[in-house]
LOBADREN-840257 format. One record per residue (C-alpha): residue number from 1; residue in one letter; x, y, z. Coordinates in nm, 3 decimals, padded with zeros to 5 digits. Each point is the difference from the previous one (the first is absolute). Last residue first. Layout:
residues N
nr | rest | u | v | w
NUM | a | X | Y | Z
...
***
This chain:
residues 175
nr | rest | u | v | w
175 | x | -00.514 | 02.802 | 02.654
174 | x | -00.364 | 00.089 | -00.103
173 | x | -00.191 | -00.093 | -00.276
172 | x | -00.320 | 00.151 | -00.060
171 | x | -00.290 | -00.171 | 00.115
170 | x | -00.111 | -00.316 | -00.253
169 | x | -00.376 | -00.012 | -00.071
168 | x | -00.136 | -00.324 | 00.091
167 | x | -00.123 | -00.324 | -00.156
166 | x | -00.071 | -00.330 | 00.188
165 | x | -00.043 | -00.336 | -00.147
164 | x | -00.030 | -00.348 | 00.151
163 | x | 00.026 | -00.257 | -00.223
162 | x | -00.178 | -00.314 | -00.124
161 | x | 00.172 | 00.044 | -00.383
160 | x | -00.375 | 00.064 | -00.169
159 | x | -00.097 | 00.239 | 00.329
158 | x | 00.330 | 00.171 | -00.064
157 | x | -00.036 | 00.068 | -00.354
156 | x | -00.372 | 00.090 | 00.071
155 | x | 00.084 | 00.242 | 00.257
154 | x | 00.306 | 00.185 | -00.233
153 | x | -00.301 | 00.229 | -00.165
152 | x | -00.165 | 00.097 | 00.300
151 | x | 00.358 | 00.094 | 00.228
150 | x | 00.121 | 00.203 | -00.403
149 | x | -00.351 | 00.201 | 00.107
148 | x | 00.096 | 00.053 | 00.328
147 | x | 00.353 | 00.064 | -00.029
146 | x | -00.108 | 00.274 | -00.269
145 | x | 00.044 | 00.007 | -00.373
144 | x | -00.061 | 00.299 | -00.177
143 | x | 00.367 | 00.142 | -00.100
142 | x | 00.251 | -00.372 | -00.015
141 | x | 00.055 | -00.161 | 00.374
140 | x | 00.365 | -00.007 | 00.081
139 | x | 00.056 | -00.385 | 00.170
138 | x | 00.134 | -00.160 | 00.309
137 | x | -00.066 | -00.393 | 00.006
136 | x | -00.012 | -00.150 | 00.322
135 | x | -00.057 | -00.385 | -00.033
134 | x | 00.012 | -00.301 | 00.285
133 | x | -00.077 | -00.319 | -00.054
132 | x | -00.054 | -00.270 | 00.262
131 | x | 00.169 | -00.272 | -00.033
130 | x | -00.164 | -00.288 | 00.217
129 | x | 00.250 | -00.005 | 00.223
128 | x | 00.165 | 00.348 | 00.033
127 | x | 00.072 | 00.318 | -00.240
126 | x | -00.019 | 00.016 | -00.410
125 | x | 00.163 | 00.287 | -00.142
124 | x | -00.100 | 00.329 | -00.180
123 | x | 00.141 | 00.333 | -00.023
122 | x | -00.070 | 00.267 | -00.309
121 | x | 00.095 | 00.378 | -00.073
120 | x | -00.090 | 00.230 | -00.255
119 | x | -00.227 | -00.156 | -00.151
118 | x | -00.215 | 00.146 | -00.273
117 | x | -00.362 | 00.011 | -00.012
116 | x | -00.154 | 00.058 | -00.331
115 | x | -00.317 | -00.199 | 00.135
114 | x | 00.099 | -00.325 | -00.209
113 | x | 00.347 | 00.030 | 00.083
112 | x | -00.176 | -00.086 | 00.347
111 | x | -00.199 | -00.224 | -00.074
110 | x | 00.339 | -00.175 | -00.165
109 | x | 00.175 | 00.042 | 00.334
108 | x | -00.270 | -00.150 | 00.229
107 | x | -00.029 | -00.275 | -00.210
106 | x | 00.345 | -00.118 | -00.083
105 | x | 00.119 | 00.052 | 00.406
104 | x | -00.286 | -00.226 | 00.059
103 | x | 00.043 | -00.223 | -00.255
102 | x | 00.158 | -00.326 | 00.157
101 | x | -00.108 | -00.081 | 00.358
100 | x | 00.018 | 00.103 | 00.363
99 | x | -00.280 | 00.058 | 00.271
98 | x | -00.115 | 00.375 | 00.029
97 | x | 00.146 | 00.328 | 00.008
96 | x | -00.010 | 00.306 | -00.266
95 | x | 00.112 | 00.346 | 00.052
94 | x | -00.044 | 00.288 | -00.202
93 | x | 00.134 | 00.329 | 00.085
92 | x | -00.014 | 00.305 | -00.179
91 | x | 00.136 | 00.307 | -00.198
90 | x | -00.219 | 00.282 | -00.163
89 | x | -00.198 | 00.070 | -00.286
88 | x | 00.280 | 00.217 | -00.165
87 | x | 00.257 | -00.212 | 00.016
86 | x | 00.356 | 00.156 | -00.040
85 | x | 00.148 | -00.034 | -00.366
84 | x | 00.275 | -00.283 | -00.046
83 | x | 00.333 | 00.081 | 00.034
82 | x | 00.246 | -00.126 | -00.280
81 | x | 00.090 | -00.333 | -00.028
80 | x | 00.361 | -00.120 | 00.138
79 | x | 00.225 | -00.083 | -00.292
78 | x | 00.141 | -00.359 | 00.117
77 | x | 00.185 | -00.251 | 00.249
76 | x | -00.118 | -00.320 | 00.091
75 | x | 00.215 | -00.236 | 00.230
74 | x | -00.072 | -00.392 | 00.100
73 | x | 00.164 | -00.030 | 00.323
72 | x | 00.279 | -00.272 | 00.112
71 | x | 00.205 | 00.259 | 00.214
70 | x | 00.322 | 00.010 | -00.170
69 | x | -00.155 | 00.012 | -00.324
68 | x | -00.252 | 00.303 | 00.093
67 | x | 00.312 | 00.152 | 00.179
66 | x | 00.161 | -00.047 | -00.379
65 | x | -00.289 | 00.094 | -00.180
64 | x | -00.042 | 00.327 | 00.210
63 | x | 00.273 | 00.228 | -00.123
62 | x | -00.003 | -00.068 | -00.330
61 | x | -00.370 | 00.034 | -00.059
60 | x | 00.019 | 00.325 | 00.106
59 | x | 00.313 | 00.077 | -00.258
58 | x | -00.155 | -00.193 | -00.233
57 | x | -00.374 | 00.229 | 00.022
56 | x | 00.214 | 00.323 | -00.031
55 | x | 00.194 | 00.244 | 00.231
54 | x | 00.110 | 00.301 | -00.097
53 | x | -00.326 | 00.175 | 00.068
52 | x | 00.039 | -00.071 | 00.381
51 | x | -00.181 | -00.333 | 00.169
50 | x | -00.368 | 00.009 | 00.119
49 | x | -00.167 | -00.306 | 00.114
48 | x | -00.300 | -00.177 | 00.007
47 | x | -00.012 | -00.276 | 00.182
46 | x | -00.170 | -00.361 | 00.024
45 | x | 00.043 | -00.279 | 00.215
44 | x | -00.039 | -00.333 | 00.089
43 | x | 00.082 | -00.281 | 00.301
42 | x | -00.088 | -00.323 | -00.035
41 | x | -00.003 | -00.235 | 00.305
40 | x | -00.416 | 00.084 | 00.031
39 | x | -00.033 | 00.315 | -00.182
38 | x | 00.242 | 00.215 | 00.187
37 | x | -00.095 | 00.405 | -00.160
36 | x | 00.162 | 00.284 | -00.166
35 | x | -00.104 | 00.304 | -00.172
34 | x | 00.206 | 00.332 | -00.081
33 | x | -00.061 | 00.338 | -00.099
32 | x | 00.304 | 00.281 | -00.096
31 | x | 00.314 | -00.230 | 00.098
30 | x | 00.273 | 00.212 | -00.088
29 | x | 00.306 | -00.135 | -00.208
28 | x | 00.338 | 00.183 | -00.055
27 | x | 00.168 | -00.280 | -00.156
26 | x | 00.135 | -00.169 | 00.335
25 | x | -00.345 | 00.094 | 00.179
24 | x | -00.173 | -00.248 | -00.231
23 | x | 00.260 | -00.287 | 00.079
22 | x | -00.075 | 00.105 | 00.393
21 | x | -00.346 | -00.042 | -00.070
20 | x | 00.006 | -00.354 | -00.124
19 | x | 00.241 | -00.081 | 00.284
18 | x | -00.238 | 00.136 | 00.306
17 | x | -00.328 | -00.117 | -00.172
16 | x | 00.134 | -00.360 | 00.000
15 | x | 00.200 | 00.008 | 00.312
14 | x | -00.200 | -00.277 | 00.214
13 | x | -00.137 | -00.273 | -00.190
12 | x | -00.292 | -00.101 | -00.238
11 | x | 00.026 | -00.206 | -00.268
10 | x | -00.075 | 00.208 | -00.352
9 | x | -00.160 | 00.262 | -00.140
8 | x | 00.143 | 00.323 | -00.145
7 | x | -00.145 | 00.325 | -00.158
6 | x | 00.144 | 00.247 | -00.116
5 | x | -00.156 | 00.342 | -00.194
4 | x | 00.196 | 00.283 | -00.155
3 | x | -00.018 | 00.373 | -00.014
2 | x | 00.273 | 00.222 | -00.170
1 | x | 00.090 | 00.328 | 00.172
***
């Protein structure tokens, strides 16, 4: 089986998921992991999908560019990256809330590439009148670092961006 990654981004409407899939499914495609998400009118997502040996990145590209025409979304398709190595410090969850401005999402993030943190998973929007921002970043701790001690190390970040700041382990995901 060959791997490959889409993503697409573009106005959102009903049907977008349903006729991006259905050209996957007409070369044999399997959705192995997929994101999605309505950011404001815009509606993205990314996919990584399996398709038989016999198919190649044109063939895959093929059969989405013209439901990513017809649809009005920009369309990436691509070698999907091979899995990364499980954490072995551990997976948690920061979240950040406080009034809105620029940098917040640019601080948090760079203390934590600082750390060795990696993120696996990251929401943030701003809600209600003022804006207040709100940021849950899920990351895999690297060997030594704790919740606590990553909690110590993100406080000045927040306390220089006038944000609250909470750390916890993540529980095991359950479906």
């Amino acid at each position: 089986m060959n791997e490959y990654a889409v993503t697409a981004v573009g106005a959102d409407r009903p049907g977008i998921v349903a006729a991006l899939t259905e050209a996957l499914l007409g070369i044999g495609g399997n959705i192995e992991d997929c994101r999605a998400a309505l950011l404001r009118g815009s509606f993205a997502i990314a996919l990584l999908v399996t398709v038989p040996d016999d198919v190649g990145p044109e063939r895959v590209a093929g059969a989405l560019v013209p439901v990513a025409d017809r649809l009005g979304l920009g369309l990436w398709t691509g070698p999907a990256a091979p899995p990364h190595d499980e954490a072995t410090g551990g997976r948690c969850v920061v979240s950040v809330y406080g009034i809105d401005h620029p940098g917040i999402v640019h601080a948090v993030t760079t203390a934590l590439a600082a750390e060795g943190a990696n993120i696996v998973d990251l929401s943030a929007r701003a809600v209600g009148r003022p804006p207040i921002y709100t940021l849950a970043v899920e990351v895999d701790l690297p060997a030594g670092l704790e919740a606590d001690r990553l909690a110590a190390r993100l406080r000045p970040v927040a306390d220089a961006n006038r944000v609250e700041l909470a750390v916890t382990p993540a529980d095991d995901e359950v479906l």
